[in-house]
MILOTI-958888 format. One record per residue (C-alpha): chain; residue in one letter; x negated, y negated, z; residue number from 1. Coordinates in pm, whole numbers, plus 50000, padded with zeros to 5 digits. Layout:
! residues N
(atom A a (X Y Z) NUM),
...
//
This chain:
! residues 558
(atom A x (32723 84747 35915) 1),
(atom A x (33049 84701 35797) 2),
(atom A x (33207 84886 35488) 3),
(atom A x (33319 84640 35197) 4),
(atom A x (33647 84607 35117) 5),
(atom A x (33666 84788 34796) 6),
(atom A x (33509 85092 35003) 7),
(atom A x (33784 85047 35244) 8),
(atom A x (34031 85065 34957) 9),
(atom A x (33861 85367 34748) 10),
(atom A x (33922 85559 35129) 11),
(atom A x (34280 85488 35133) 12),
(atom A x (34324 85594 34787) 13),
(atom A x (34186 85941 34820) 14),
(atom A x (34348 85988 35178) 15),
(atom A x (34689 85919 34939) 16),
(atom A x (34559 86125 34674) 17),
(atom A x (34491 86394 34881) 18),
(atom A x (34781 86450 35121) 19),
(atom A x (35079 86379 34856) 20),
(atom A x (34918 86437 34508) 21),
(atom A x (34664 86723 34479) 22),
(atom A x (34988 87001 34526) 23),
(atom A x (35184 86837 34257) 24),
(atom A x (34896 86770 34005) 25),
(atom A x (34981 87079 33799) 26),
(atom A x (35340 87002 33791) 27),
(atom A x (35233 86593 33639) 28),
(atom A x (34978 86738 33392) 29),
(atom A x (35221 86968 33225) 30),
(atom A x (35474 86698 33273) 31),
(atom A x (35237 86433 33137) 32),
(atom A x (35031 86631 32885) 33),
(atom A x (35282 86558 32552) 34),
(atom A x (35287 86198 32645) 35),
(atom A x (34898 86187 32604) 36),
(atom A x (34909 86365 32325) 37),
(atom A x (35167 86128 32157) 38),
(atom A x (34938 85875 32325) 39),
(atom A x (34617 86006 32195) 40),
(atom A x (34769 86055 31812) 41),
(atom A x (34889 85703 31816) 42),
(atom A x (34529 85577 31977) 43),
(atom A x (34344 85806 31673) 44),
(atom A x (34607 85615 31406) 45),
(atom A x (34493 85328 31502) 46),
(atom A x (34156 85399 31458) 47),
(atom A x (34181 85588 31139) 48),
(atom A x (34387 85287 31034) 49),
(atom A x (34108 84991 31134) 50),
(atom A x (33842 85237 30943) 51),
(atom A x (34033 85306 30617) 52),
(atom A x (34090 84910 30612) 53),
(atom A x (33732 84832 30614) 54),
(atom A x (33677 85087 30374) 55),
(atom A x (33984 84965 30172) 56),
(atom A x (33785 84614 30159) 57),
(atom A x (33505 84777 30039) 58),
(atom A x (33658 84936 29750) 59),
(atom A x (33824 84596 29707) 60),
(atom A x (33454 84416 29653) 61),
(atom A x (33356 84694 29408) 62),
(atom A x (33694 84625 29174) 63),
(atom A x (33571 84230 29236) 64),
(atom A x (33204 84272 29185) 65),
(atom A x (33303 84486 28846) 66),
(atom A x (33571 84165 28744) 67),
(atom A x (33291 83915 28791) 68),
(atom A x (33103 84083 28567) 69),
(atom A x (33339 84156 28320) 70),
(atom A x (33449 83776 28340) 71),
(atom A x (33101 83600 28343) 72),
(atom A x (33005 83412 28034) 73),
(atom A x (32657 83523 28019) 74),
(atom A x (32762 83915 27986) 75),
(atom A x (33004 83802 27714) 76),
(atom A x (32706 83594 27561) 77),
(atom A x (32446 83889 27598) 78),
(atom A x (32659 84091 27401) 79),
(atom A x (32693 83858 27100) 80),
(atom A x (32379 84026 26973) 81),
(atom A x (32362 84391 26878) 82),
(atom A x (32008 84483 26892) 83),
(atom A x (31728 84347 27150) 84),
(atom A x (31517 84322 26849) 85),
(atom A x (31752 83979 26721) 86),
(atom A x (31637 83660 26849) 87),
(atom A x (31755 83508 27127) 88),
(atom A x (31858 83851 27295) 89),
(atom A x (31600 83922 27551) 90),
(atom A x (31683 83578 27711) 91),
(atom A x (32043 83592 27700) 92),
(atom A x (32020 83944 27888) 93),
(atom A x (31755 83860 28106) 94),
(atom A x (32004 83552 28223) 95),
(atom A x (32313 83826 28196) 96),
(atom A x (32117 84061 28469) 97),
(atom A x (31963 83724 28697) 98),
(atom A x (32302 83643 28706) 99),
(atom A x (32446 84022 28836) 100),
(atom A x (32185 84045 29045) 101),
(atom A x (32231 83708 29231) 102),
(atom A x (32595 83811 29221) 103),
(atom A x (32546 84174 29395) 104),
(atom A x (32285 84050 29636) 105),
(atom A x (32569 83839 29817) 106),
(atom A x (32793 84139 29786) 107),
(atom A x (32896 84326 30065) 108),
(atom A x (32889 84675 29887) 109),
(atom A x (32529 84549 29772) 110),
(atom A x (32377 84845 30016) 111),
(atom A x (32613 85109 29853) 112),
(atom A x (32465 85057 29491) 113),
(atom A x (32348 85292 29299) 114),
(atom A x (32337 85127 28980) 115),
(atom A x (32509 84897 28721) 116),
(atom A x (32453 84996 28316) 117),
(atom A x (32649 84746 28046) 118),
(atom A x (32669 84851 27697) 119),
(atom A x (32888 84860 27374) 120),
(atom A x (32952 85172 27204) 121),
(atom A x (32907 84951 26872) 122),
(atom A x (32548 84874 26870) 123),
(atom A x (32250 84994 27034) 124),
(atom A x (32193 84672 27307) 125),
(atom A x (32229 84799 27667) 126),
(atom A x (32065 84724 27984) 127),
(atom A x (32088 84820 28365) 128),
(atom A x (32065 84667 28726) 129),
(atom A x (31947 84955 28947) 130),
(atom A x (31925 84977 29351) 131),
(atom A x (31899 85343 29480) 132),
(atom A x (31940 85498 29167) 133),
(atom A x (31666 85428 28856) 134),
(atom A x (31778 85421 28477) 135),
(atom A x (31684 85616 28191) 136),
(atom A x (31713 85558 27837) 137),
(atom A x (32000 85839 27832) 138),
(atom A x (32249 85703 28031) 139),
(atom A x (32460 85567 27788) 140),
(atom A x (32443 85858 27608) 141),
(atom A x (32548 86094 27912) 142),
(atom A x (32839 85775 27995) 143),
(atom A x (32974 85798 27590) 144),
(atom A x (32976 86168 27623) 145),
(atom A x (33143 86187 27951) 146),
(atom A x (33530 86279 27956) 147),
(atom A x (33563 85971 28209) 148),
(atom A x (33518 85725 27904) 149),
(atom A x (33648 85914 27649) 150),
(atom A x (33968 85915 27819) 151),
(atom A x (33934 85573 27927) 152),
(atom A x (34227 85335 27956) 153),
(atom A x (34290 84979 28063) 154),
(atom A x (34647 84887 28086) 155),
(atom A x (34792 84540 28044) 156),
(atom A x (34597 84319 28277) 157),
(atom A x (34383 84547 28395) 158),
(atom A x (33999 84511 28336) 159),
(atom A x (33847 84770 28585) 160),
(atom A x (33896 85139 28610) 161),
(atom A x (33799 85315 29000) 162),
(atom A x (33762 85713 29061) 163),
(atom A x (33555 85960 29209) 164),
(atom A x (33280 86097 29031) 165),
(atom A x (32986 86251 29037) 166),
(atom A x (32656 86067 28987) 167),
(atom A x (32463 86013 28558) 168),
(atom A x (32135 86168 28671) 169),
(atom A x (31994 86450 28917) 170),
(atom A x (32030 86503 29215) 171),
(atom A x (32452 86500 29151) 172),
(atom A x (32609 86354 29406) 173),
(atom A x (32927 86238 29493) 174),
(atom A x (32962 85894 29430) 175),
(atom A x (33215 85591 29359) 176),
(atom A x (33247 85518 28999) 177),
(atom A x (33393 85198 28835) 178),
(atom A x (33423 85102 28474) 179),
(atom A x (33480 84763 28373) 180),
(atom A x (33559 84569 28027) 181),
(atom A x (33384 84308 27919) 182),
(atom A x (33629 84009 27822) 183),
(atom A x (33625 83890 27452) 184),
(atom A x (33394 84219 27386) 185),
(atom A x (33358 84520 27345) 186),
(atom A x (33119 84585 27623) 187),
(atom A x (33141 84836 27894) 188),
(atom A x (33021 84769 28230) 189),
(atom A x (32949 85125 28425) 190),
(atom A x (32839 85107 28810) 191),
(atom A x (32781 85341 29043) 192),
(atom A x (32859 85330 29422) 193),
(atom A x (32722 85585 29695) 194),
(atom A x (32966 85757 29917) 195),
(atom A x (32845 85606 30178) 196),
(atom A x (33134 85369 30150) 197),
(atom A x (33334 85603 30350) 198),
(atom A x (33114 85680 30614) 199),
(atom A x (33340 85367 30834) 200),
(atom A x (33593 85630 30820) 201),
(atom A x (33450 85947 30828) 202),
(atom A x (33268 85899 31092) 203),
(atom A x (33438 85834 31401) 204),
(atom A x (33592 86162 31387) 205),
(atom A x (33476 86471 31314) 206),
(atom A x (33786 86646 31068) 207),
(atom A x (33815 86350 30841) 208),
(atom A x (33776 86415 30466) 209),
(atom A x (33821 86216 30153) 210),
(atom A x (34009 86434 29907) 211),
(atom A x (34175 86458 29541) 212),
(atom A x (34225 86702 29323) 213),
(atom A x (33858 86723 29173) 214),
(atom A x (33652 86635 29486) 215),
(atom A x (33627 86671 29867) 216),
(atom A x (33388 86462 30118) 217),
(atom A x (33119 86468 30256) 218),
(atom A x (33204 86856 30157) 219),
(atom A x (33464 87132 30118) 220),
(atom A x (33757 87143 30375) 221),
(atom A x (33694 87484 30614) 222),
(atom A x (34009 87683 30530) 223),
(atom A x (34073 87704 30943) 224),
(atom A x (34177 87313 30895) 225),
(atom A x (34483 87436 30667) 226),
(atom A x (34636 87627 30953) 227),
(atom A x (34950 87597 31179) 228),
(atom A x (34688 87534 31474) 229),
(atom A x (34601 87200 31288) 230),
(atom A x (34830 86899 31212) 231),
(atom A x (34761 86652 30945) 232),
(atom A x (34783 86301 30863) 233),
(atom A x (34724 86205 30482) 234),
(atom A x (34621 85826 30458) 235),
(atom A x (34616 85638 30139) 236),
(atom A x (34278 85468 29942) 237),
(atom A x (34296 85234 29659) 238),
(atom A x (34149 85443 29476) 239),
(atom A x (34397 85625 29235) 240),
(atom A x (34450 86004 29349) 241),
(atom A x (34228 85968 29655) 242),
(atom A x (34354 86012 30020) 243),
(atom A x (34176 86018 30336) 244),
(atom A x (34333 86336 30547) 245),
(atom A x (34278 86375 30911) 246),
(atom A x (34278 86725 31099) 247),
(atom A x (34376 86725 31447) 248),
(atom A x (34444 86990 31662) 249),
(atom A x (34757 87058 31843) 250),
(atom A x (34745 87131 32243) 251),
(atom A x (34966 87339 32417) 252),
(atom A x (35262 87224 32623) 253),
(atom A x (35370 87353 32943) 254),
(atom A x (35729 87410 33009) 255),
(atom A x (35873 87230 33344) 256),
(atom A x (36105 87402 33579) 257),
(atom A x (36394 87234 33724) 258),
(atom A x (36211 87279 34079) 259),
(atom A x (35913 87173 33954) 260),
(atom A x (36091 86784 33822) 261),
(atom A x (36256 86779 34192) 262),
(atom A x (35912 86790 34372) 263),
(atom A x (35770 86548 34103) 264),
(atom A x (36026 86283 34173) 265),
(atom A x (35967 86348 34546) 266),
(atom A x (35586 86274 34504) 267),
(atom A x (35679 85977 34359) 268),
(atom A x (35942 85856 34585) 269),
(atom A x (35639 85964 34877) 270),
(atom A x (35383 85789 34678) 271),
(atom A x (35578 85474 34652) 272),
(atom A x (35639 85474 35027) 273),
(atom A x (35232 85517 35117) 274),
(atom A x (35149 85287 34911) 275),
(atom A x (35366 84986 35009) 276),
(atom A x (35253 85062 35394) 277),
(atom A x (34889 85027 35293) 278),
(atom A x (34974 84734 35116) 279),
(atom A x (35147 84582 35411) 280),
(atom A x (34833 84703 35625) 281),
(atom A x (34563 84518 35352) 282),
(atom A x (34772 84200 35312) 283),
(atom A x (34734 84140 35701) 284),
(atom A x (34372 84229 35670) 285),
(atom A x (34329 83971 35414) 286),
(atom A x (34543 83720 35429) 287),
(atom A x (34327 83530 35678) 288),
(atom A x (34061 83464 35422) 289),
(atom A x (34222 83480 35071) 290),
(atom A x (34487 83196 35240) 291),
(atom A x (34165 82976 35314) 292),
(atom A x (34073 83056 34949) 293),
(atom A x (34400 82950 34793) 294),
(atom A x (34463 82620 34969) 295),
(atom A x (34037 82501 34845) 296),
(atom A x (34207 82564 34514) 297),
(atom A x (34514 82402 34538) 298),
(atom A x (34322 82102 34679) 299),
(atom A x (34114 82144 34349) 300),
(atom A x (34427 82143 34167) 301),
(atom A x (34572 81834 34341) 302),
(atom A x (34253 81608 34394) 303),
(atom A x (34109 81690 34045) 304),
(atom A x (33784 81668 34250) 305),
(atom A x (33584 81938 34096) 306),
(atom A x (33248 81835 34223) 307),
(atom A x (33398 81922 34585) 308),
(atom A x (33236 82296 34704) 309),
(atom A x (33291 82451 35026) 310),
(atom A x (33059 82687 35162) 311),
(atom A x (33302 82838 35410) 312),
(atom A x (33487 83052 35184) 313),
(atom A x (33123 83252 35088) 314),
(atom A x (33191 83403 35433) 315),
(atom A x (33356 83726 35487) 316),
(atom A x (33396 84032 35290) 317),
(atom A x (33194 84083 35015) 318),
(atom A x (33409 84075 34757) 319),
(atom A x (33618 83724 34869) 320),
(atom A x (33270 83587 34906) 321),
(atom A x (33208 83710 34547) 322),
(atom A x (33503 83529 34439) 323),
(atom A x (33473 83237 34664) 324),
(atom A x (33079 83206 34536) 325),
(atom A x (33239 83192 34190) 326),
(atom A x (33510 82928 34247) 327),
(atom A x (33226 82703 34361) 328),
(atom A x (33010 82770 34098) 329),
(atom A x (33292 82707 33848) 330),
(atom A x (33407 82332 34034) 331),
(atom A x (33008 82243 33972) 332),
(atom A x (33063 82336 33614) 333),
(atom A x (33382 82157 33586) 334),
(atom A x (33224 81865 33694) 335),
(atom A x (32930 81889 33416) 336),
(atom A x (33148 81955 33184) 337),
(atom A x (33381 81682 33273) 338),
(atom A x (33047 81412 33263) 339),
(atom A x (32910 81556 32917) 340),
(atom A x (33258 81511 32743) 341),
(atom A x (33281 81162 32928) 342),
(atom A x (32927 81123 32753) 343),
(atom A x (33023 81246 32465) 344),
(atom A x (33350 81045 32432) 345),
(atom A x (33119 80695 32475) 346),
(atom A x (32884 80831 32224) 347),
(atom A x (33179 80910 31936) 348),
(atom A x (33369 80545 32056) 349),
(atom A x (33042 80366 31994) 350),
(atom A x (33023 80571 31630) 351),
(atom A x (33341 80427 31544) 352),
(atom A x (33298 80040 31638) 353),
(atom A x (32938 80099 31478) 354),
(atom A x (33185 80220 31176) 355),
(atom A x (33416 79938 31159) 356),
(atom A x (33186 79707 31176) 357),
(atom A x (33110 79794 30847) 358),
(atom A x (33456 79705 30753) 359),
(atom A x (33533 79376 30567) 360),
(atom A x (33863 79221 30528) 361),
(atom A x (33884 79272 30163) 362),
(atom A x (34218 79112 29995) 363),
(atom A x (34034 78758 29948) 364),
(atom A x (33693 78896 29852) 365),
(atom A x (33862 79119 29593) 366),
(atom A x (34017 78853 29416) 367),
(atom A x (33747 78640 29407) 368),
(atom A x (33515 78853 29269) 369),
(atom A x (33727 78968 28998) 370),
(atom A x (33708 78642 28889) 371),
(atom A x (33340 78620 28901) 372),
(atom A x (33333 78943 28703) 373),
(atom A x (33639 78765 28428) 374),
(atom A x (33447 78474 28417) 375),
(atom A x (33044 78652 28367) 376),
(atom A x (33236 78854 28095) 377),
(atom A x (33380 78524 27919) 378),
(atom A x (33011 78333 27949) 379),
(atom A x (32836 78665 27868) 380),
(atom A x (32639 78711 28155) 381),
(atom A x (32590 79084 28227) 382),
(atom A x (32395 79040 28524) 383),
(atom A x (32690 78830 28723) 384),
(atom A x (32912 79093 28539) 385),
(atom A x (32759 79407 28705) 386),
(atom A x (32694 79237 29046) 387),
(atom A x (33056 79143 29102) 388),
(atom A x (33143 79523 28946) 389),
(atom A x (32975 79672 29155) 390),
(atom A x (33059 79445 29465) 391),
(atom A x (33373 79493 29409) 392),
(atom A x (33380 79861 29425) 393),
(atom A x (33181 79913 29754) 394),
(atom A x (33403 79655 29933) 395),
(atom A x (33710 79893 29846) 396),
(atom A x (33497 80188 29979) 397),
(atom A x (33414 80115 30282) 398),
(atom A x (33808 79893 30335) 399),
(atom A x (33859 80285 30356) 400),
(atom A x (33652 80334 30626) 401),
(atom A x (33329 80516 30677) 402),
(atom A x (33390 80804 30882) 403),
(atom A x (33525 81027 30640) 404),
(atom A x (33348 81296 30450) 405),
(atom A x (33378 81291 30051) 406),
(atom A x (33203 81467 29751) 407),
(atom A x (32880 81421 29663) 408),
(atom A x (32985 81324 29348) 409),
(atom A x (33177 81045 29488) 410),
(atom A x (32895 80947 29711) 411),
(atom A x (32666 80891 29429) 412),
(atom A x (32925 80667 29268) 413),
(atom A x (32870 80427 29558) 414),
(atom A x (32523 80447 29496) 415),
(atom A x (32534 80334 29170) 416),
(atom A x (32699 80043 29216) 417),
(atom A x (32484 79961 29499) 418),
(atom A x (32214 79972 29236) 419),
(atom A x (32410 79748 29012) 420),
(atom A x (32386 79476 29254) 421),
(atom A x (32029 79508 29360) 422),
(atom A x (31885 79605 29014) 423),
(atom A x (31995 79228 28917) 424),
(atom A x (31852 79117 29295) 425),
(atom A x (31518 79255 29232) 426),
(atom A x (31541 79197 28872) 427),
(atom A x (31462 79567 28775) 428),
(atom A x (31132 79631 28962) 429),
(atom A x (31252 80040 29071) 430),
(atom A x (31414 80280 28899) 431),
(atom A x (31669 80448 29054) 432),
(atom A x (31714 80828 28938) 433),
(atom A x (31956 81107 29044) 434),
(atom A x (31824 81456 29005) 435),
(atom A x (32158 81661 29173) 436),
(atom A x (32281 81953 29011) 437),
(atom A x (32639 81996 28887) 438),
(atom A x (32688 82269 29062) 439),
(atom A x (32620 82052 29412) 440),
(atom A x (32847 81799 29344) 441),
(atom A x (33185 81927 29509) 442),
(atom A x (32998 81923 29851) 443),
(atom A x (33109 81675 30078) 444),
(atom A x (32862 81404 30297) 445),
(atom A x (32969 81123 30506) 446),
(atom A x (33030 80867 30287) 447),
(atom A x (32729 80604 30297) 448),
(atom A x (32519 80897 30379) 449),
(atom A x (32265 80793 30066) 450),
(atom A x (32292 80403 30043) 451),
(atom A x (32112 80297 30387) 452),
(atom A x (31822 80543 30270) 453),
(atom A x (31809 80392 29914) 454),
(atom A x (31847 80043 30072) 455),
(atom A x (31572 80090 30311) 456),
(atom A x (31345 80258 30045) 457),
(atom A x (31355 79947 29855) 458),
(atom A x (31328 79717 30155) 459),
(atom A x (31087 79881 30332) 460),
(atom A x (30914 80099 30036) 461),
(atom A x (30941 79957 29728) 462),
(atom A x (30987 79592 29747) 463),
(atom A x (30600 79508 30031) 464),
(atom A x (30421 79765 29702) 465),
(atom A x (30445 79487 29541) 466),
(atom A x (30445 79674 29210) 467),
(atom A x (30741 79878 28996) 468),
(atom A x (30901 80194 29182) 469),
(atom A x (31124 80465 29168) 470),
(atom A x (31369 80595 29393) 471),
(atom A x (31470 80985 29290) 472),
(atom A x (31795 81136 29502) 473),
(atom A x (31780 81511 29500) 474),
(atom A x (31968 81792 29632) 475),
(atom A x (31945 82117 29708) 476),
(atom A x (32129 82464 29884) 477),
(atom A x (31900 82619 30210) 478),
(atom A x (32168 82931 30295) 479),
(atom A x (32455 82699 30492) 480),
(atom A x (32250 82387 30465) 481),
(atom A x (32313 82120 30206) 482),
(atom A x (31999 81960 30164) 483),
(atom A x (31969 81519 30034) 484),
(atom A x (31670 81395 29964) 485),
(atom A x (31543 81042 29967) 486),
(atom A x (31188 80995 29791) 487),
(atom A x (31037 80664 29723) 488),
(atom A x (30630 80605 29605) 489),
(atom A x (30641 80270 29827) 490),
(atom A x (30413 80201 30075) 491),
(atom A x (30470 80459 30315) 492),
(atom A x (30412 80508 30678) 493),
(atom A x (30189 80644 30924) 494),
(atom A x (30283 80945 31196) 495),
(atom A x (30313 80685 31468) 496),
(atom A x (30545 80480 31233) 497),
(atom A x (30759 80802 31153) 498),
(atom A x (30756 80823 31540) 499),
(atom A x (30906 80499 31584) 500),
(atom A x (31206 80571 31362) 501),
(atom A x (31473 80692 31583) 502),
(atom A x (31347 80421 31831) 503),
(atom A x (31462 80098 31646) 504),
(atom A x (31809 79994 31764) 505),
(atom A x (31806 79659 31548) 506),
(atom A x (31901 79656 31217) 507),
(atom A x (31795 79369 30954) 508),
(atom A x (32024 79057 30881) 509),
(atom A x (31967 79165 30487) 510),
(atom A x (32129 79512 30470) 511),
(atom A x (32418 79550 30347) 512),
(atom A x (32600 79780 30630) 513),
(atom A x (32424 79692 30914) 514),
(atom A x (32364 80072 30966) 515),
(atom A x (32014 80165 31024) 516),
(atom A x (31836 80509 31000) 517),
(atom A x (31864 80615 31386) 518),
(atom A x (32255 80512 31334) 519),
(atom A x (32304 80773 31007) 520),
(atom A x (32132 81059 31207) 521),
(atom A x (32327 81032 31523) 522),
(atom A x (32668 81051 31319) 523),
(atom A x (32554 81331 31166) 524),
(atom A x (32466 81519 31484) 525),
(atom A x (32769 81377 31611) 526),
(atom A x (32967 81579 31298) 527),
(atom A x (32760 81882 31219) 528),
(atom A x (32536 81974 31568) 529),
(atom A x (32224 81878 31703) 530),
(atom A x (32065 82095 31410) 531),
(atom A x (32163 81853 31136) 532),
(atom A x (32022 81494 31079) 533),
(atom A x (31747 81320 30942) 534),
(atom A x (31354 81412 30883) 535),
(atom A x (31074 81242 30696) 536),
(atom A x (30770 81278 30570) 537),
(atom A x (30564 81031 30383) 538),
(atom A x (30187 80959 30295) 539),
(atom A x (30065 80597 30374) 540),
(atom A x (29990 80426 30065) 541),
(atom A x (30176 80630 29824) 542),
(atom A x (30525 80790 29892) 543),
(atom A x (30799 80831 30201) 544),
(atom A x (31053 81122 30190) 545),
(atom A x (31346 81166 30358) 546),
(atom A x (31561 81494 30396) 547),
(atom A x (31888 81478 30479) 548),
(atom A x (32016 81817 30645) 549),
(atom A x (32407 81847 30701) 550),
(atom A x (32596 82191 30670) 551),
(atom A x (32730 82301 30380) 552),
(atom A x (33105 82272 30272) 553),
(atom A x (33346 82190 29999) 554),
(atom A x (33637 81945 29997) 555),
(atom A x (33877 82233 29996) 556),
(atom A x (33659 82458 30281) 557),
(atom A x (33733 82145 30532) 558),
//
């Protein structure tokens, strides 16, 4: 059976290695051994140096988390009362520590918590978020008695205080401790942080402590560290007065004779030599298949004809047929790639005519109904008045075109004057109502996301009831996912009528965009990924939902 090339190769290395290396290998290590030393130091830096940053971005969460705090209106509310007892109080600091909590579960120091305690020195209200560490009715006491707070300063600007410390209640431990002050009162925020912060950085090397002039971690420095056998490198931590200081020992260095640099420039000149005549010696070996190799790729390259494979250059040694194997499997992909994208291209060019045919040539239709609006104003006819209004304003929308994503706010806009015109169409038989937080409304859709649904609610919902509606858009956060829905207590529909949703490629002469259900949720696959679109749900007889699932983003994120 015959050896594989890399075998052959791994031979002629140690034949090398052994006939011109092994007597000079003393000679290179002492040679060698300060430039891997300097090597090794600059390696350890480096790694010191990506640890104390991720440490640094810790700290830099705490000093955030503790401004939040001090900056959120319902802290500065809680602490408008002075006693729990005055009414009013227990909500406001229930919503004061809902709010923290929220806040600290996102954080990424949440794990590292030992505790959070807000209080004013001026009355007797106080109250705690704890994690690891639980609360007792004395901790403000031990905090106001503490030499931390009595000597407590916040200069101009500055609203949170960071040091080492030592935990409020047994068992004392070493711990991160940052006071804050409450804007517009004066209200103390006091958290505590577990060391554990600094294990990133402690521990990927064995003689790494965190040290000031009070405390050492995770304990006290051995006194064979401080000696000339040890070298040092002192790294800074936002925190004040706190460095991180690395102990690393020095090696011994070998001192090179004169002889000793002849032979090793010898043993390289001899090395060089070797090693271009087994070069010479491979290349002849291999150039017979790697050449048949090359010239299937260039004809890749040249043909662009990546479905092509060739089975011939499998053959040979193992490794070229590796590599061979792999050049065919990759033209195959190529070529599936190249059809999807071809796919994908017709899909996103038949989006876009879908799009502009929702376009209208507006100059002419603007001016006219302007008019009609100037002249239902004059005769007092509000119904003409808020038809042309709202006419008006959707025609300038979508002259914008529809493929571009804007705020939900914005979105909802359009709806409304949507429901201007059709409120006086139907003559008020639904109610339209929009139950969308404030909070939600800097999210971006696709704009004429929410119309179609609201259209076809009353089309197909509302309007064969036969009696009064109502149409309610909500909205809501899932993690990453903004969340629409579309409810209407219509008629509804049956599973096999859900079914046939997606299935329907007309749309009806009477809507307004000509953009049906199965249209919406392929442009929002099309935008967001296959895990986005449309869903429904609906009870025949009595209501039809529909959920709108796109991801999650503000104007300013996109």
């Amino acid at each position: 059976m015959r050896s594989t090339l890399k075998a052959r190769i791994i031979t002629s290395v140690l034949i090398c290695f052994i006939a011109v290396w092994f007597p000079s290998i003393l000679i290179l290590f002492s040679h060698m051994n300060k430039e891997v030393y300097d090597e090794a130091s600059s390696v350890v830096r480096e790694q010191v140096g990506n640890a104390l940053g991720e440490v640094n971005d810790d700290i830099f969460s705490i000093v955030d988390a503790i401004s939040w705090i001090c900056s959120e209106k319902s802290v500065a509310e809680a602490f408008e009362y002075s006693s729990l007892d005055e009414r009013g109080a227990a909500v406001a600091v229930l919503e004061a520590q809902r709010r923290i909590e929220a806040y600290m579960a996102a954080s990424s120091v949440s794990s590292s918590l030992n505790k959070i305690i807000l209080f004013s020195p001026d009355s007797s209200l106080f109250f705690e978020y704890t994690v690891w560490r639980s609360g007792t009715l004395g901790d403000v006491d031990l905090i106001l008695s503490s030499p931390e707070f009595q000597n407590l300063s916040f200069p101009p600007g500055v609203i949170v205080s960071i040091s080492l410390g030592r935990t409020l209640n047994p068992v004392s431990e070493l711990c991160v401790i940052a006071y804050g002050k409450v804007r517009d009162s004066n209200a103390y925020v006091y958290a505590e942080f577990s060391a554990e912060i600094f294990e990133p950085l402690i521990s990927i090397f064995p003689d790494i402590y965190i040290y000031s002039s009070d405390y050492s971690y995770p304990g006290a420095i051995p006194d064979v560290l401080w000696q000339s056998d040890y070298t040092r490198s002192i790294y800074s931590l936002d925190i004040p007065d706190v460095k991180a200081i690395h102990f690393q020992e020095r090696m011994p260095l070998s001192i090179i004779s004169s002889s000793g640099l002849a032979v090793f420039a010898l043993v390289i000149v001899a090395s060089i030599l070797l090693f271009i005549l087994v070069s010479v010696l491979l290349s002849r070996y291999l150039t017979k298949a790697s050449s048949k190799l090359v010239r299937h790729i260039e004809y890749l390259m040249d043909t662009k004809d990546f479905g092509y494979t060739d089975k011939t250059i499998e053959s040979g040694d193992k490794e070229l047929a590796q590599i061979g194997h792999a050049v065919n499997a990759m033209s195959i992909s190529i070529s599936s790639l190249l059809k999807s994208n071809e796919k994908l291209f017709e899909d996103k060019k038949r989006m876009e005519i879908d799009m502009l045919q929702m376009q209208v040539n507006p100059h002419f239709l603007y001016n006219t109904l302007e008019s009609m609006h100037y002249l239902a104003e004059v005769q007092r006819n509000e119904g003409i008045a808020r038809m042309s209004r709202g006419l008006s304003t959707l025609l300038r929308n979508m002259a914008k075109g529809s493929s571009d994503r804007i705020p939900l706010r914005e979105e909802l806009s359009l709806l409304r004057d949507y429901d201007d015109i059709q409120q006086v169409r139907y003559m008020g038989m639904y109610e339209l109502v929009c139950d969308v937080p404030d909070s939600l409304l800097d999210y971006t859709v696709q704009k004429f996301t929410l119309q179609p649904l609201v259209e076809n609610s009353i089309f197909h919902g509302i309007e064969p009831a036969g009696h009064f509606g109502t149409i309610t858009v909500s909205a809501s956060l899932d993690g990453n996912t903004l969340q629409l829905v579309v409810a209407d207590d219509g008629v509804g529909m049956t599973e096999d009528e859900i079914r046939n949703i997606f299935r329907e490629r007309k749309h009806s002469k009477t809507d307004m965009t000509g953009v049906g259900l199965r249209n919406i949720n392929e442009r929002i696959k099309l935008v967001y990924g296959e895990e986005y679109g449309l869903s429904f749900e609906s009870e025949k007889g009595s209501w039809t939902k529909v959920i709108v699932r796109v991801r999650a983003e503000r104007e300013d994120e996109i």
